[in-house]
N, C-alpha and C positions, 0 to 999 in steps of 0.2 A: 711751258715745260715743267711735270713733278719737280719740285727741286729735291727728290730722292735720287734724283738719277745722276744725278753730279756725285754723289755719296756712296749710289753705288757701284760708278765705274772706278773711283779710289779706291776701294775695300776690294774689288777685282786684280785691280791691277799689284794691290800692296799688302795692306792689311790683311784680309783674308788668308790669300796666300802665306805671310807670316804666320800667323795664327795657324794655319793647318802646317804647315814645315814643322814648326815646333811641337804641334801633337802630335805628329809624328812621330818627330825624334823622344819625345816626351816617351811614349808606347813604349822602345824599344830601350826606355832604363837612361838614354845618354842625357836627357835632359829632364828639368824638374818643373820650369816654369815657365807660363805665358807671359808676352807681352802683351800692355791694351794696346792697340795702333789708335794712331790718332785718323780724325774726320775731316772732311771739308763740307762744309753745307754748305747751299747757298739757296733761298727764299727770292723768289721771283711772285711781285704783286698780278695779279688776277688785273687783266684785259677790264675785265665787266665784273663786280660784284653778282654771282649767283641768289637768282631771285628766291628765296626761301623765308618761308612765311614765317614768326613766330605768335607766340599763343599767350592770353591775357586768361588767366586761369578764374582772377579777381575779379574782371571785368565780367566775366562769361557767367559767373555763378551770384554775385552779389551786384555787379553794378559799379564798380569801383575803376576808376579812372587810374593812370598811374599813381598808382597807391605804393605807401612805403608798407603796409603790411606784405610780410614774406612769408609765404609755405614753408615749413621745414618737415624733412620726412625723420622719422624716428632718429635713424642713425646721426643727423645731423642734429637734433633737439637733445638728445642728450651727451653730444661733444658739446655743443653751449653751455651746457649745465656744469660742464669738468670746466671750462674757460676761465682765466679772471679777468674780471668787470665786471660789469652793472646792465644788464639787458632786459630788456620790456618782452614779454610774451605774452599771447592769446589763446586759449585752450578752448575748441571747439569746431566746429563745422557748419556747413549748408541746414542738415535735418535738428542743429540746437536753435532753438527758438532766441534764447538769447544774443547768442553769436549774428542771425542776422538779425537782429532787432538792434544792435549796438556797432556793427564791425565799420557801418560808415562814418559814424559819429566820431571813435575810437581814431580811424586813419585822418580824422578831420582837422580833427582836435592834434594829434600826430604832426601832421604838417606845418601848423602851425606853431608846434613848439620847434621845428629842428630839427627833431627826431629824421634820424637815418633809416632807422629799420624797426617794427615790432614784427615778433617773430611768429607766426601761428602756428598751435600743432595738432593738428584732429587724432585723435585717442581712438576713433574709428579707422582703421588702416585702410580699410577699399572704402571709405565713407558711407558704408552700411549697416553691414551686421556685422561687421568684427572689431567691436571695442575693445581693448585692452584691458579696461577698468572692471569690465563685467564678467569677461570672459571666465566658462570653465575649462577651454582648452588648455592641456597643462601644458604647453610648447609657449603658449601666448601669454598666458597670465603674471609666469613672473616679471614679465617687461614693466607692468604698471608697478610693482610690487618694487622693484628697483628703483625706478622712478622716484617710487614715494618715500621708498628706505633709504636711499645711500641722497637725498639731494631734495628733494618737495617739502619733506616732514621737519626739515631742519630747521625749525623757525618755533618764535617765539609767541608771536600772537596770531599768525593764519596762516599755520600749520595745514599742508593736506592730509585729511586726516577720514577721510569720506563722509561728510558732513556738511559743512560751509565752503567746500573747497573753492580758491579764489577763481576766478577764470579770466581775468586780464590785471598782471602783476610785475613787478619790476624786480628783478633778482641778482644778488651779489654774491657767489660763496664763500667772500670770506667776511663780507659785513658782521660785526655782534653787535649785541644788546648791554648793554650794561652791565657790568658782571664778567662778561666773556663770554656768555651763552649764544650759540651760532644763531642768528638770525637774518638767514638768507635771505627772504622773501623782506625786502625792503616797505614796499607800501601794495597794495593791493586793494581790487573789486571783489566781493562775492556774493551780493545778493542777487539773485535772477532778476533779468528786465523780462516782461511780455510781450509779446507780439504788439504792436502797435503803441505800445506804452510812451515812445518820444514823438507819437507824431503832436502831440501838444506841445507848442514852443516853448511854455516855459519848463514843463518837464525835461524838454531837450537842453536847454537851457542849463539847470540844474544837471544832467546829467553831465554835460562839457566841462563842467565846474569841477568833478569828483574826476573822473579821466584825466583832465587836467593835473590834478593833485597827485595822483598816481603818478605821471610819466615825468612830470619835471619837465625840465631844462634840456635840451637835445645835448644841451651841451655835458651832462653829467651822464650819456647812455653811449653805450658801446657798440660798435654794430661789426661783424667778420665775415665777410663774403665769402661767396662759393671758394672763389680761388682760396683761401687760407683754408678751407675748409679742407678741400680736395687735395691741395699741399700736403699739409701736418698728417691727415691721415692715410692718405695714399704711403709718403714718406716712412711713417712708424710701423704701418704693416710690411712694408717689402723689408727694414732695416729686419723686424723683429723675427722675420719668416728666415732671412738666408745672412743675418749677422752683420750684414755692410760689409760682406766680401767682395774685393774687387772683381773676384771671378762671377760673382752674380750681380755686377753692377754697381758694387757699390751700396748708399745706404740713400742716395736722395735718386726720385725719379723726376719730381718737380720742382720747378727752383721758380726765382724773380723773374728769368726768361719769360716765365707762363704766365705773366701777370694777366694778359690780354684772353682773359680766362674765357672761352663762349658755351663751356659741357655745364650745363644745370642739372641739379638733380632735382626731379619732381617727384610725386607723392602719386598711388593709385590714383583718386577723386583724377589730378590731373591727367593723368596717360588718355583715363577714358574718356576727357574733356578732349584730349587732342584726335584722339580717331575719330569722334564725332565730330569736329570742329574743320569749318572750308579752310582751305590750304595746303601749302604742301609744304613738311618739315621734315629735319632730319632726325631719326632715333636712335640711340644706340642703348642696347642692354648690359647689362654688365653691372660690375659691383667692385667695391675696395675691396672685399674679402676675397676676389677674384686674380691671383695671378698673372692670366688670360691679360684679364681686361686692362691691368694696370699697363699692362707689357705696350699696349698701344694706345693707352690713354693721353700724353703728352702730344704723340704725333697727329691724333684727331684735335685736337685741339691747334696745334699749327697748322694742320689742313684748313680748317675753319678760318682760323683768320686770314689765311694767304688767300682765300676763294668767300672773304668777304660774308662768311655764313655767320650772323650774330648770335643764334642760338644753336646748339647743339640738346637735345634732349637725353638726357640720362636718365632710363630707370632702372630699379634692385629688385631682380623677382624677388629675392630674400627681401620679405616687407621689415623689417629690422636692420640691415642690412649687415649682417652675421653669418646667419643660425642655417644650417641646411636640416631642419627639421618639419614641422607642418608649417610654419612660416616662411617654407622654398616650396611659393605657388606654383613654380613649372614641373612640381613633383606628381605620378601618380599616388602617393600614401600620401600626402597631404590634405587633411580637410579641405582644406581650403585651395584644392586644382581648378574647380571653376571660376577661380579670379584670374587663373589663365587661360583655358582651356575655352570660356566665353571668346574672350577677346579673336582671342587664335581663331573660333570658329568667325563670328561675326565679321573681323577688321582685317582678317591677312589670309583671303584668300585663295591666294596664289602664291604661299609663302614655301621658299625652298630653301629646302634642310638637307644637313647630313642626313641624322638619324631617318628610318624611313618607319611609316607607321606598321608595314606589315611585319619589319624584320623583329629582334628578341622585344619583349616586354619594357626594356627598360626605355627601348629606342622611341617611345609614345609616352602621351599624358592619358590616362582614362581619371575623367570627373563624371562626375553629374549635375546637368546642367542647372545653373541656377542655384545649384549647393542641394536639389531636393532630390534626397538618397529614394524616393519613390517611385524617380525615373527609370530608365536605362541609361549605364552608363554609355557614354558618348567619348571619342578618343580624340584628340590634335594633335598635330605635329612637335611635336618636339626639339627646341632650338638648343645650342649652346650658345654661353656667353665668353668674348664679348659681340654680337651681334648690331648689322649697321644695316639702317634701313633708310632710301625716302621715301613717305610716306604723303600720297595724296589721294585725300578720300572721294575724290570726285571724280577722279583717275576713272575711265574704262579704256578694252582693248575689245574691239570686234561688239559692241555692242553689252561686255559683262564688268562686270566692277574687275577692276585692277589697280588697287590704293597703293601696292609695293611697286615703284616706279622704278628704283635700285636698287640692288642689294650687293653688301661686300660681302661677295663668296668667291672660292674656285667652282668652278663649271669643269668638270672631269671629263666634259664631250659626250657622256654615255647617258646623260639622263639621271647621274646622280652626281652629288656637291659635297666638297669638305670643306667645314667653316675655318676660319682664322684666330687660332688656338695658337698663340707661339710664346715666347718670354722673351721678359726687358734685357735681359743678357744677350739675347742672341741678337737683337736688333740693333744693339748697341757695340756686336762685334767683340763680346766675351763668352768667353768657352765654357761657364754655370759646372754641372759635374764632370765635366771632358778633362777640365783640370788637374783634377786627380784621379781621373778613370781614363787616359786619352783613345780618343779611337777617332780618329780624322774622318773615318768616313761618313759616321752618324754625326758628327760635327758638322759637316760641309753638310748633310741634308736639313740639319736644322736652320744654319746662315740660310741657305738659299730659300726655305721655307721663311723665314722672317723678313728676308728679302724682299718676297714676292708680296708679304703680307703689309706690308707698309708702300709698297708702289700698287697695288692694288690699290690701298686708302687713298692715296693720290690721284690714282685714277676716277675715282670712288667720286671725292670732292671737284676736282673737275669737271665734271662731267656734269653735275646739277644742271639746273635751267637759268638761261642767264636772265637780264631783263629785256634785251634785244632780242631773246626769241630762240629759236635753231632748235635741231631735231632731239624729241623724246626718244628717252631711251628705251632702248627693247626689254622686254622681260623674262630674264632679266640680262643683265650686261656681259658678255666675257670679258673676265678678266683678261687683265697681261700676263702673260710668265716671261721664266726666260729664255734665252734664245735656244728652240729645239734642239733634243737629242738626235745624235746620227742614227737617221730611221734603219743603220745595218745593226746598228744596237739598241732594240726599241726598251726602254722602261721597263720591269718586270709590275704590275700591278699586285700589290700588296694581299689584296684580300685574294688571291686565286692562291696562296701559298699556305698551305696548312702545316701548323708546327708540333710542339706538345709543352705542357705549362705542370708544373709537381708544385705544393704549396707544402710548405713546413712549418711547426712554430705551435702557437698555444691559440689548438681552434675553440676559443667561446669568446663571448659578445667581451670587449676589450680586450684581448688577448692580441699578440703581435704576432703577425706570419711574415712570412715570404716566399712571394710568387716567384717562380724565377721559369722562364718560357725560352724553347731553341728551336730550332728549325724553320723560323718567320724570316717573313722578308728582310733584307738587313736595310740598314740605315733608315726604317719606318720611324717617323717624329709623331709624337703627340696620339698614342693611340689608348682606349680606354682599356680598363680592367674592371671587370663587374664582380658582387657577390649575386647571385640566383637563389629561389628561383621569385623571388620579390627583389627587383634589381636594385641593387645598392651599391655606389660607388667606391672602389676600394683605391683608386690613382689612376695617373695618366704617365704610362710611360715612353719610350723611345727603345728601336733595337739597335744594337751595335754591328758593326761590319760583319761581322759571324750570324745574324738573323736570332743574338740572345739577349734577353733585358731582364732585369733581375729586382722585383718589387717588396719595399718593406711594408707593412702595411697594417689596419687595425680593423678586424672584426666589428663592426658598429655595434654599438648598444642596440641593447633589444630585439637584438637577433635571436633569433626562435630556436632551440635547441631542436635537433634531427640533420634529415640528408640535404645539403646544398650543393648548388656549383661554383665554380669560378670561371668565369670566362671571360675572353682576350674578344676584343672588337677590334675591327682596324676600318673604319669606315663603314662604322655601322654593320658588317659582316662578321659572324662568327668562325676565329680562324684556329683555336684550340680551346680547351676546358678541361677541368677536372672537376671529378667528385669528392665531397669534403662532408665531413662529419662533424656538425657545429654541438660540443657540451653545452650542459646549464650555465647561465653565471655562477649558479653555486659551485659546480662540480671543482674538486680539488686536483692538484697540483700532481696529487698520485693516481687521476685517473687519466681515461682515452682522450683528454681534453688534448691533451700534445702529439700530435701525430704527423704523419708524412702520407699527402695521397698525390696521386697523376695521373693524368690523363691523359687526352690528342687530340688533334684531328685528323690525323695521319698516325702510322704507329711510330713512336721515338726511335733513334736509333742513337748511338751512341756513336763519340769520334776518340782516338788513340792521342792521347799527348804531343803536341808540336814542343820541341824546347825551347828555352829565352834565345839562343843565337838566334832562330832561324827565325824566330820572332822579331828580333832587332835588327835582322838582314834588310826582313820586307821592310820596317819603319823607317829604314837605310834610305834605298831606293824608293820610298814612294815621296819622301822628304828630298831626296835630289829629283823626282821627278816634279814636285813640284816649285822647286827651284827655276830648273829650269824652263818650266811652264812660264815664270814671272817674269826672266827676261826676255822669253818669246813675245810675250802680251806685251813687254815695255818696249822693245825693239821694234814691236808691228803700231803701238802707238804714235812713238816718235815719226813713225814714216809716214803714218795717216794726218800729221797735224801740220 
């Protein structure tokens, strides 16, 4: 059984309910404040360990047997750098001659000192053509430029400096020199090895000697796994995003609890080692700079272990794992879209998405294959993160490749799908802005939405292949929901509702607006807001019980001065817009740069002031009706048990 389901028939029967009585009451002026309710979990071990493959990235490219040499992908090689201790690193890749002329030596020699971990980090992001070092893209380039400036350069005798640069070296930040002069870079290698250059033993020989010198003693090197990695940062982005307010959870998402950590994060080179690679594994997309992903990052990670999955694959389309600029490969403006847009065509088939490729521009990738702008551009699907897949490449159905075995999506019945977009607040049974904006009703659609979206994952991880066999899963899976609405009152479907959206505020490239949208479906969660006609992300918001949601927002850089739009998506469908008049960056303070436009989808109409009484009547009654909803449900318990 999920052991979500224990958790979430207590938040049904108690929590919940609390939580909505008081937003409620909250609405109507009498009351100020929520309670957290407390949880009951309870973690039930896996029958059978689910049979899922994992992947030898070292072995697969170099040869290397459990090797203590580790991939680190940007974001994590330069948290290393901020760290204090003493850690060994490898700079280089597959296509440097060096790298593999020395990386077995290196991990040999490693082993036999103790050493826990040398850490690798190829400077090539897709292990191609996109170096860091070299690069003229200006999205990309200051990465190495950081690197070298705030942390590389800081040393006394082999300094990076583009020149001798070391490429396997042991590094302290706060080691000095004599004097006091920062000298990180403790001992280091930097003269190139050749191709072939150790296959002479005493060459080899000699080379073990100086590697040796380098790394020391295991016992004098530091080594921080995934788990602290994915802690500390996960941690310092959610505290720094919403302050460690209780009402957004708090300030930690991961604690000691996680220790039994199985989400890796891997680097491009590997993603594409894993689609090519027999097996079948799990993937999930997603990033720390993601909201999204964080919000269900800890409970894939307890799915995982309770269903016996030892790797979890984590990758960051942001190849940095930051910046949504050309270095967010799942972009169409990004150079560099066919480091996704390949994969997508090639490895994922059969992959189903919200966005649809036919509907607006933003809902697609168009790249050019290969990166060669000579082609025609070529378009893929479009995913959002955080995104779950299993993924087996040997996988067919009916005689055609079909690698996506699972996926965690809702299935809308109709032929189209909304991904699992929700936040760590709501799954955790706090009310995020409801707190001080209460509206019970868009509250109660978000719980039940984060509900679904974490018994899904459960389903998700159950459901894998065991090693005793039993039936593959279809393509793809229906999810669970919950228990059907009364078919005399069906659902109103979101996108059939056309609203109208006015945007106010100072329109040029940095300038703050606000969207504010009426007439939409009420209590819609998690739906997009575009800038046009080059689609550009401006938020994700939610409508309140009245069908109105009210967006702050920022103009992106580099936005083109002339006619744009803005528009409201609710499942990839277009359900209002306006026209908007974007100024120069230059343009001043005294021109058309500040204005008010609006638009529709329908024509606006306007509604007549309700008063605070009548307003606190309803939060009255909807607060005693769900009172009494609670000990109906506790009364029908009691009798069922």
């Amino acid at each position: 059984m999920p052991h979500h389901l224990d958790r979430r028939r207590y938040r049904a029967l108690t929590g919940r309910a609390a939580l909505l009585a008081a937003a409620a009451l909250a609405a109507s002026g009498l009351v100020a404040s929520l309670a957290a309710p407390a949880h009951a979990e309870t973690d039930a071990a896996p029958a059978e360990p689910a049979a899922i493959d994992t992947l030898d990235y070292l072995a697969d490219t170099y040869g290397i047997e459990d090797a203590v040499i580790e991939t680190v992908t940007f974001e994590r090689f330069e948290f290393l750098l901020q760290q204090e201790g003493r850690f060994a690193f490898l700079i280089g890749g597959p296509d440097d001659p060096t790298t593999v002329e020395t990386i077995g030596t290196i991990d040999e020699v490693a082993k036999a000192a103790g050493v826990d971990a040398v850490y690798t980090f190829n400077p090539k992001l897709d292990g191609d053509r996109l170096d860091i070092r070299t690069t003229a893209n200006a999205d990309v380039a200051p990465l190495w430029t950081r690197l070298v400036t705030e942390y590389l350069s800081k040393d006394v005798q082999t300094p990076f400096d583009g020149t001798d640069d070391p490429y396997l070296f042991v590094y302290d930040r706060s080691h000095t020199a004599d004097g006091g002069a920062e000298d990180r870079i403790v001992s280091a290698l930097t003269a190139p090895v050749a191709s072939g250059a150790l296959a002479d033993p005493t060459a080899r020989d000699a080379y073990r000697t100086s590697v040796a010198a380098v790394l020391g003693s295991g016992d004098d090197l530091d080594a921080i796994d995934q788990f602290t990695f994915y802690r500390d940062v996960v941690n310092a982005k959610h505290a720094s995003a919403y302050g460690g307010l209780t009402e957004y959870g708090g300030s930690t998402i991961l604690d000691e609890a996680d220790a039994d950590w199985r989400v890796q994060g891997i680097t491009y080179p590997e993603l594409v080692d894993l689609f090519e690679s027999d097996g079948d594994h799990v993937l999930l997309l997603g990033g720390t700079w993601c909201h999204n992903t964080r919000a269900v990052l800890k409970h894939a990670n307890e799915d995982a272990v309770a269903n016996g999955v030892e790797t979890v694959y984590f990758f960051d389309l942001r190849l940095d794992g930051a910046s949504g600029n050309d270095l967010h490969i799942r972009d169409t403006g990004s150079e560099f879209a066919d480091f996704y847009g390949d994969l997508v065509t090639e490895f994922l088939p059969q992959l189903k998405t919200q966005y649809v490729t036919n509907g607006s521009p933003g809902q697609r990738v168009d790249f050019y294959p290969g990166g060669d702008t000579t082609q025609p551009l070529a378009t893929a699907q479009k995913l959002q993160v955080p995104f779950l897949i299993e993924y087996d490449g040997d996988r067919e159905v009916g005689g055609e490749p079909a690698p996506v075995a699972r996926q965690w999506i809702h299935d809308n019945g109709d032929g189209t799908y909304r991904e699992y977009m929700t936040e760590w607040w709501y799954v955790i049974d706090q009310p995020g802005r409801y707190a001080s904006r209460p509206d019970p009703v868009a509250l109660e659609a978000q719980l039940v939405f984060a509900d679904e979206a974490i018994s899904a994952l459960d389903e998700f991880f159950a459901g894998l292949p065991r090693a005793g066999g039993g039936v593959e899963p279809t393509d793809p899976p229906v999810d669970p929901t919950d228990p059907p609405v009364d078919p005399t009152d069906p659902p109103v479907d979101p996108t059939t509702v056309k609203g109208s959206v006015a945007v106010t505020g100072s329109l040029r490239p940095g300038g703050t607006i606000t969207v504010a949208g009426s007439g939409l479906a009420a209590g819609t969660p998690g739906f997009a807001v575009e800038l046009h006609s080059e689609p550009q992300s401006l938020g994700t918001v939610a409508t309140d019980a009245s069908g109105a949601f009210s967006l702050t927002a920022t103009i992106p850089a580099g936005t083109p001065a002339g006619a744009h739009r803005v528009v409201v998506l609710i499942g990839g469908v277009e359900v209002a817009s306006a026209d908007v008049t974007v100024a120069s960056a230059s343009a001043t303070s005294g021109s058309n740069a500040s204005s008010t436009s609006a638009g529709s989808g329908l024509a606006s109409t306007g509604a007549g002031f309700t008063g605070p009484l009548l307003g606190a009547a309803a939060a009255l009654v909807a607060a005693a009706g769900i009172a009494l909803a609670v000990v109906r449900l506790r009364t029908r318990t009691r009798s069922e048990s």
